[in-house]
N, C-alpha and C positions, 0 to 999 in steps of 0.2 A: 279259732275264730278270730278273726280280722280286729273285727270292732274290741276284743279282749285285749286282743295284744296290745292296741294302738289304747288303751287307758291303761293300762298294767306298767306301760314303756312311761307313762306321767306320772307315776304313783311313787311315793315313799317308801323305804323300807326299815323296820328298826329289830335287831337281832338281840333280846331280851331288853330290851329298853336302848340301843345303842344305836345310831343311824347307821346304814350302809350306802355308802360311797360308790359301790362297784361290783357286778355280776359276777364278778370273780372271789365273792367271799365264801369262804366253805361253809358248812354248818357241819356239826356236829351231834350225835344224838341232843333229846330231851332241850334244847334250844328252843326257845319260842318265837316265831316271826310275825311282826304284826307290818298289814299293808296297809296305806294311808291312803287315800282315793285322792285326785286334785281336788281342794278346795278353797273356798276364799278368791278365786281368781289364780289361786297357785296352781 
């Protein structure tokens, strides 16, 4: 879906509490990812 992609591509990402920097981070089992939505004008 278009309209996913194009807010997914503005979102945050943080890999057990850690932020990610770049699509190229692996994950590993049992790893927890949480997504941040734009907010605040961010």
């Amino acid at each position: 879906d278009a309209g996913l992609a194009k807010v997914l591509a503005r979102c945050s990402y943080l890999r057990d509490g850690i932020a990610v920097r770049t699509t190229a981070t692996e994950l590993a089992n049992a790893q927890t990812i949480d997504v941040l939505p734009p907010f605040a004008g961010g």
